[in-house]
C-alpha positions in Angstrom: 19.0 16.4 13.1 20.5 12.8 14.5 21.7 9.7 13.3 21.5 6.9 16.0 23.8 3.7 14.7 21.4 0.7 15.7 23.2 -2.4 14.2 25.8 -2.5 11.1 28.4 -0.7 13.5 31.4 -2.1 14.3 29.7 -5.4 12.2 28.6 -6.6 9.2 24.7 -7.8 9.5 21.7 -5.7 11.4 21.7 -3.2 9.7 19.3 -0.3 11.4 19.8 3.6 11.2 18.0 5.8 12.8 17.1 9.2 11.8 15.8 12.1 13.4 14.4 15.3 12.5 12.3 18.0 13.8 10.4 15.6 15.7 10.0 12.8 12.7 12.0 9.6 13.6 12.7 7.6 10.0 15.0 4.3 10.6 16.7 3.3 7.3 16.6 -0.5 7.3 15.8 -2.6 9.7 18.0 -5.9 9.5 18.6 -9.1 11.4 21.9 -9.8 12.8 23.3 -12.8 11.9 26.6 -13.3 13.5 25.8 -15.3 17.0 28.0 -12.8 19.5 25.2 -10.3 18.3 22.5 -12.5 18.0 21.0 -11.5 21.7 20.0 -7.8 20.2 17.4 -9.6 17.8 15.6 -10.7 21.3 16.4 -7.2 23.1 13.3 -4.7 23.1 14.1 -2.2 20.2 16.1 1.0 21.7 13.0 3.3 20.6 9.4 2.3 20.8 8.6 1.3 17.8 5.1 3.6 17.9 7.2 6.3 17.8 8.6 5.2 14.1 7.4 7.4 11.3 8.7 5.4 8.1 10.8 2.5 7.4 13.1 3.2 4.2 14.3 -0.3 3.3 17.7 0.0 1.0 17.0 -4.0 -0.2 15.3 -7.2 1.0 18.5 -8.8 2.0 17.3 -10.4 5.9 21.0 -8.2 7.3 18.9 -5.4 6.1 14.8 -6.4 6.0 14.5 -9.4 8.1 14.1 -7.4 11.8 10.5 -5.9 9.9 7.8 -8.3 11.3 9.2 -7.7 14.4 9.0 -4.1 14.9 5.4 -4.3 13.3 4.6 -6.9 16.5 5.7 -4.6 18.4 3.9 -1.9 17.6 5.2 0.0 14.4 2.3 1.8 12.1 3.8 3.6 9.6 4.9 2.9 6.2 7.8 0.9 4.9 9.4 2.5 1.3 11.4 0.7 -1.2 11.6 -0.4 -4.7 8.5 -2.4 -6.2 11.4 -5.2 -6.7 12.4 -5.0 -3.1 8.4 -5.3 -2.2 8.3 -8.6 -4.1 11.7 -10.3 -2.9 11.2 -9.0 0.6 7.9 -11.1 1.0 9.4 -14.3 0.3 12.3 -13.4 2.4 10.5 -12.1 5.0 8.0 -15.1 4.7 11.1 -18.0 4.2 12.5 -16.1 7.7 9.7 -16.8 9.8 9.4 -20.6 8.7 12.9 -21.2 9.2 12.8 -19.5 12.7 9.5 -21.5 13.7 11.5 -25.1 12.4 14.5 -23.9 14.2 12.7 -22.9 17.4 10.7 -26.7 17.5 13.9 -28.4 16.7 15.8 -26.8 19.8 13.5 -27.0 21.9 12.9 -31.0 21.1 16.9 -30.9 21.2 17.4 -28.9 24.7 14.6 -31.2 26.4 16.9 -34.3 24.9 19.8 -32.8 26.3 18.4 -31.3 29.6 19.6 -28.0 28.7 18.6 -24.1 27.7 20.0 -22.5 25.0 20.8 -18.0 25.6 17.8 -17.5 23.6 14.2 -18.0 24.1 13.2 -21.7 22.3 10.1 -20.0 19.9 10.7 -17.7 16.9 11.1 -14.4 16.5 8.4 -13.5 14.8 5.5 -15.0 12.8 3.8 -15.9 9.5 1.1 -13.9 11.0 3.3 -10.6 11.5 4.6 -11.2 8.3 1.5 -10.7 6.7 0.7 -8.0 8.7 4.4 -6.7 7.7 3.7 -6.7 4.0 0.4 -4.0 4.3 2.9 -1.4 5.2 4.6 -1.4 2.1 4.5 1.3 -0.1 7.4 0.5 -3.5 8.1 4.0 -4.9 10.1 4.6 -8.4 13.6 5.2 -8.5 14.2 9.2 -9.1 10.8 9.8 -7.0 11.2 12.3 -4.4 8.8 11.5 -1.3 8.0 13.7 2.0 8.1 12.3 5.3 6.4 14.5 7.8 7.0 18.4 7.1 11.1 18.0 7.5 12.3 14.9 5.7 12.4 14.5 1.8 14.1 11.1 0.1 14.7 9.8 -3.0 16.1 6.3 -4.1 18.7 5.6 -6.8 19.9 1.9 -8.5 22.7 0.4 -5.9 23.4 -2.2 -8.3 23.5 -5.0 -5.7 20.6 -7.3 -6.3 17.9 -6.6 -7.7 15.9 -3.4 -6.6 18.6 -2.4 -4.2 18.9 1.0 -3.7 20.6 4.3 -2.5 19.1 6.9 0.0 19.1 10.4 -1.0 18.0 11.9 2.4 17.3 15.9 2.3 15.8 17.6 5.8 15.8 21.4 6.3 18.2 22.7 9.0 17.8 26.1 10.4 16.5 27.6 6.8 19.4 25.5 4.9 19.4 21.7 3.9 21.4 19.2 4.7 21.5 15.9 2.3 22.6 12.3 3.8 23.1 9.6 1.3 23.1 6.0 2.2 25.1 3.7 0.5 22.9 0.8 1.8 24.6 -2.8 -0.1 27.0 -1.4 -2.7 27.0 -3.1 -5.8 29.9 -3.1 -8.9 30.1 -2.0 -11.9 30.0 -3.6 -15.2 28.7 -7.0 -13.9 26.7 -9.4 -16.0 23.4 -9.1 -14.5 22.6 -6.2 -13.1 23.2 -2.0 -14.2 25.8 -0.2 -12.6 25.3 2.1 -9.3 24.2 5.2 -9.3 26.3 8.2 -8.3 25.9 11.4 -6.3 27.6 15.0 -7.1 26.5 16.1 -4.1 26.5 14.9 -0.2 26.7 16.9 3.2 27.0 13.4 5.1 27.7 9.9 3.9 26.8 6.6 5.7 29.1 4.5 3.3 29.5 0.1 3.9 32.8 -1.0 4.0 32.1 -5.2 3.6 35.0 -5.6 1.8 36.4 -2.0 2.5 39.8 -3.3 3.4 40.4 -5.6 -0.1 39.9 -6.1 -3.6 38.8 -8.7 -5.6 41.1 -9.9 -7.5 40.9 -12.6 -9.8 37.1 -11.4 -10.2 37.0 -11.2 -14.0 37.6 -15.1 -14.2 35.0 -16.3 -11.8 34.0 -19.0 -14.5 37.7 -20.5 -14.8 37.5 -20.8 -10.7 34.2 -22.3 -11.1 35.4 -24.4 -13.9 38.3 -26.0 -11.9 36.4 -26.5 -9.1 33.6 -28.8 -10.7 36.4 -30.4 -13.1 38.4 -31.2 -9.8 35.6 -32.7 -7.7 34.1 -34.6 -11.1 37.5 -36.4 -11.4 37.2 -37.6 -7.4 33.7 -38.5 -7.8 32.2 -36.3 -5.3 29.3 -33.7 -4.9 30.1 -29.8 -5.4 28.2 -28.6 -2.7 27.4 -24.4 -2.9 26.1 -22.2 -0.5 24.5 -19.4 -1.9 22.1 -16.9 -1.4 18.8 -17.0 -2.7 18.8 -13.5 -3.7 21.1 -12.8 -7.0 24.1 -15.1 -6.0 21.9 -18.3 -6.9 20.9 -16.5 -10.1 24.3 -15.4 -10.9 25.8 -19.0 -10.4 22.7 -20.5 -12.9 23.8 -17.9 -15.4 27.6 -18.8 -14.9 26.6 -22.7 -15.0 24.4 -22.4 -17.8 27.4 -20.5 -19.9 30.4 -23.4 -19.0 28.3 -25.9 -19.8 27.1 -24.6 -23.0 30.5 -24.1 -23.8 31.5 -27.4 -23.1 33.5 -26.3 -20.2 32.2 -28.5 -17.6 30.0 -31.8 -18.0 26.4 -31.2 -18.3 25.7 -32.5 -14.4 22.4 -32.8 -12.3 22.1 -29.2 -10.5 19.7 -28.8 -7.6 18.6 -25.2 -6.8 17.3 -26.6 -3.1 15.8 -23.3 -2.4 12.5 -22.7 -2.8 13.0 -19.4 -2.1 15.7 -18.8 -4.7 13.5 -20.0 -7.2 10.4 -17.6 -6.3 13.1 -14.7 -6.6 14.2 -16.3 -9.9 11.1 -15.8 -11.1 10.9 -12.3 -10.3 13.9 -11.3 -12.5 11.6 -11.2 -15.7 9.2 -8.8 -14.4 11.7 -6.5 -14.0 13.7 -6.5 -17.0 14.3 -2.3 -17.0 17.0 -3.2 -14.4 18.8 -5.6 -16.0 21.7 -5.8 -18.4 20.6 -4.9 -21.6 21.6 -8.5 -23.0 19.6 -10.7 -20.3 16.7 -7.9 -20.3 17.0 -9.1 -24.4 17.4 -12.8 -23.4 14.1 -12.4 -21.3 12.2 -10.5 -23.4 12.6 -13.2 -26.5 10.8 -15.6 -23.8 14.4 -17.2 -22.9 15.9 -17.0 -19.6 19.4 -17.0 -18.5 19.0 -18.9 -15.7 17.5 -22.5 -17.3 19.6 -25.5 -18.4 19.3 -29.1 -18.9 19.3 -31.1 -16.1 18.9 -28.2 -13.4 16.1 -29.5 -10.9 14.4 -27.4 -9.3 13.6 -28.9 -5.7 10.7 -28.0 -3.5 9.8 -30.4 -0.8 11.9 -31.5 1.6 11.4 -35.2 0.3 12.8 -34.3 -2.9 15.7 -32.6 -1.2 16.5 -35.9 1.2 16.6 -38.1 -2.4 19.7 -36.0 -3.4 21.5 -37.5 -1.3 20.5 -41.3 -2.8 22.6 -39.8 -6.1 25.2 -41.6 -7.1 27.9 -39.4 -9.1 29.1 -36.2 -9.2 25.8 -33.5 -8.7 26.0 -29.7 -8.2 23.8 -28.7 -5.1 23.0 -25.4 -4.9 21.5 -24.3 -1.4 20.5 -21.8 1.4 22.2 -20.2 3.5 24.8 -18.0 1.9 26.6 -18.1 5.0 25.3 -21.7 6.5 23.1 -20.2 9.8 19.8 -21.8 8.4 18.3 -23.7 6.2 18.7 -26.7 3.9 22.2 -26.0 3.1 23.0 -27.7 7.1 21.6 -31.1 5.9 23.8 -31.1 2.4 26.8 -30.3 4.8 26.2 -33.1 6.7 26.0 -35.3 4.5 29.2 -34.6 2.3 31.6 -32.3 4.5 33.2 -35.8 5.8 33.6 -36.9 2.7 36.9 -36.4 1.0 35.6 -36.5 -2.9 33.4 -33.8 -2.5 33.9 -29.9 -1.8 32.4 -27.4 -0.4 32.5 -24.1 -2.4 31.9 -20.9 -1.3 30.9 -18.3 -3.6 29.7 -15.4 -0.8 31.1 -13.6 1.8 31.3 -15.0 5.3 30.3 -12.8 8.6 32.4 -13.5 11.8 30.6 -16.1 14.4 28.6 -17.5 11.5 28.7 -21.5 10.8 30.2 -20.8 6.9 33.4 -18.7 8.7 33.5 -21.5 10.8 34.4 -24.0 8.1 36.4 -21.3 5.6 38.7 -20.6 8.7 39.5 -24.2 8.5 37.9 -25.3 12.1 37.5 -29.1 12.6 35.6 -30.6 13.3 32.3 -27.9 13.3 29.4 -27.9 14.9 26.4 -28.6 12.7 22.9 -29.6 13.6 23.8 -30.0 17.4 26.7 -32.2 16.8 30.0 -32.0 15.9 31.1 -32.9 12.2 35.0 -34.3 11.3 36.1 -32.3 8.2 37.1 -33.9 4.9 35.7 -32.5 2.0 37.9 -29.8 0.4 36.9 -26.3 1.3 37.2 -23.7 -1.3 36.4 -20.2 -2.3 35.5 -18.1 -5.3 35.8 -14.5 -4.1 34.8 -12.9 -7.5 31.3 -13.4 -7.1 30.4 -10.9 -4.3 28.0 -8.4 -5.1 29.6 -5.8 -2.8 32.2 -2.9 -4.0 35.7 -3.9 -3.0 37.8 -0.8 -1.8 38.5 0.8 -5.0 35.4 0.2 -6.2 33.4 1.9 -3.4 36.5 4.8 -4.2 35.4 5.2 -7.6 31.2 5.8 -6.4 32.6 8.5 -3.9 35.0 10.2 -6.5 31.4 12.0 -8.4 30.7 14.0 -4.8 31.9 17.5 -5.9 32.7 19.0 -2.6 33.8 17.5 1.0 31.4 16.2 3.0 31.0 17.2 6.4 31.1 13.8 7.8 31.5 10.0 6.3 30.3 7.4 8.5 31.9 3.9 7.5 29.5 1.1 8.8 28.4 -2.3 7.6 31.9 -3.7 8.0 34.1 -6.1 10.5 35.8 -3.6 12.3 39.1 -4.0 10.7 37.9 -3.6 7.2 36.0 -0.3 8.4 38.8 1.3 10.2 41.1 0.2 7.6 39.0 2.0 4.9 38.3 5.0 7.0 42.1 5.4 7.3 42.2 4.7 3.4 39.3 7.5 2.6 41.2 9.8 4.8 44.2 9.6 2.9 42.7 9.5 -0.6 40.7 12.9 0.4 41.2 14.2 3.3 37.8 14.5 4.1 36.9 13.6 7.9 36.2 10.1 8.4 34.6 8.1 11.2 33.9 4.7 12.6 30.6 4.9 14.5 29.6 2.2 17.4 26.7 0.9 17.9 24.1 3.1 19.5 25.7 6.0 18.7 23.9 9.0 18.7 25.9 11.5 16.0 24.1 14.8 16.0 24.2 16.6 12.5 25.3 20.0 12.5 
């Protein structure tokens, strides 16, 4: 039994794991990377044929996790791809959203590079298509929480709640060894507990090997019980200037996290009841999925749901579609919330808000996510100006600010506290999904806490399992 690192080693986004046993190959997610020093292994052929995949176990929709799918189906994956039914339903519209984005993107560069005489280091068409998309989404097969499920005659698997967005999961992973069995658990995107939307995380007693993320393995969040009081200020702030409060966000639980924050200031009086645009089409499909799936929810919003409410509505949220709509925000005069994609500002409508209001000096930009290295939104946090944005570089003016609180990822003593139920050592913990200073730095801290043995794997990898 293997473990080949494919991406979410030594980095945050791409996350791909390979696993193999007694002839069965099994690759636990199959993500996009996002930062652009990495962005070449999106284009590269895929280290294994993909013919030669068995199953797909998908930890959450999240495109650093999901978004590399239509890609191995074009090129020639067959089997079955397991996850949560709430994964299934978000990862089609992520999926989907990916593939228009990345056939935009291609036609504008190319128009751009002809314009300019120029090539870019990628090929100017997308990655993948609507097509392969749909032909993506017939190898889905959602399974239960708790359900254990064979793969071939050596690999068994169960999921369990990650409590990151919604339908995330845990991988149990048990395969027979030489008469004995060996368990591998996947953290996948760890969540934290007691937050206002979703349950808490599962735990495990019991793990021979770990493959643990360390996003924020080097820091905690302080300061993350008053994320309202940050948001307050910052909407207050840019109301008295007169400007916009433009928001990144994902479309997938931070947007509904913020509408659930917004909605409780401003019935509280907190903050002025403002025009808010959720410019994400996609956020608001996901949106919608929230009340189907009530059982995963916090008691009080699965309540709030249930009596036909929603926790997520307010007066004067808009909810934009077409791209006409989303132009005529910009015609507003007066402070407005805008609420957009992409979290970390690669994609998207999100570009064209910055445009328009990162040079101007009432307005601010607030992020409310975390920002991967070589990404457009780590750009502008870092404090670089001017920054590069649609092809052309972009003086900034608006004031730049950060609520750290909102990340759905464990900070270092939270992912501490899921690894304290594992009864006994495990053989091996493998720290990914991390910049490489926040993985080494909580390998060291694991380490020290437990003295198990701890490693930081590289990308491609190949860790046999003993």
């Amino acid at each position: 039994m293997s473990i080949t690192f494919l991406g979410g080693a030594g980095n945050v986004t791409g996350s791909r794991f390979l696993v193999q046993s007694e002839g069965t190959r099994v690759l636990v997610d199959c993500g996009l990377y996002q930062e652009r020093k990495y962005a070449s292994r999106n284009w590269d052929p895929f280290p294994v044929p993909p013919d030669t995949i068995d199953a797909v176990i998908l930890t959450h929709a999240h495109l650093d996790h999901s978004g590399y799918l239509p890609k191995l189906v074009h090129d020639g994956f067959r089997g079955r791809i397991y996850c949560t039914q709430a994964t299934s339903e978000i990862a089609a519209i992520i999926l989907e959203d990916s593939a228009r984005i990345q056939e935009e993107d291609a036609a504008y560069k190319k128009r751009r590079h002809e314009r300019e005489g120029r090539r870019g280091p990628h090929p100017e068409v997308a990655l993948y298509s609507l097509d392969d998309v749909a032909d993506t989404l017939l190898h889905f097969s959602p399974v239960p929480y708790r359900r254990a499920m064979s793969i071939g005659d050596s690999l068994t698997f169960e999921l369990r709640d990650a409590g990151h967005i919604l339908g995330s999961a845990t991988v149990r992973m048990e395969a027979g060894l030489k008469g004995q069995k060996r368990v591998v658990v996947f953290s996948g995107d760890m969540g934290r507990p007691n937050r206002p939307v979703l349950l808490n995380p599962e735990r495990y007693s019991r793990a021979d090997y770990l493959v643990v993320e360390s996003t924020y393995g080097d820091r905690l969040h302080n300061g993350a019980t008053d994320i309202e009081t940050q948001l307050e200020e910052a909407i207050n702030e840019t109301v008295g200037r007169g400007g916009n409060v433009v928001i990144p966000s994902f479309a997938v639980e931070r947007a509904q996290e913020l509408l659930y924050h917004l909605k409780r200031l401003m019935d509280a009086k907190r903050v002025p009841r403002l025009l808010t645009f959720l410019d994400s089409p996609m956020a608001q499909d996901v949106t919608g999925i929230f009340s189907g799936h009530a059982d995963l929810l916090d008691p009080d919003l699965a309540r709030e749901f249930r009596s036909g409410g929603s926790p997520f509505r307010f007066p004067g949220l808009h909810m934009v579609q077409s791209v006409e709509e989303s132009k005529a925000i910009n015609r507003i005069r007066g402070t407005a919330l805008i609420i957009a994609g992409a979290g970390m500002c690669n994609g998207g409508r999100i570009k064209h808000h910055l445009v328009n209001n990162i040079g101007r000096p009432d307005s601010t930009v607030l992020f409310v996510g975390f920002q991967a290295e070589g990404t457009l939104g780590r750009e502008i946090v870092n404090g670089r100006n001017p920054v590069r944005i649609l092809g052309e570089p972009r003086d900034v003016h608006a004031r730049i600010a950060e609520i750290n609180g909102f990340s759905a990822h464990a900070d270092r003593d939270e992912l501490m506290g899921w690894l304290s139920s594992i009864d006994a050592p495990p053989r091996k913990v493998f720290v990914v999904h991390g910049e490489s200073e926040s993985s080494h730095s909580f390998a060291g801290h694991v380490a020290a806490k437990t003295g198990w043995s701890v490693t930081v794997p590289d990308y491609g990898d190949l860790v046999p399992l003993e």
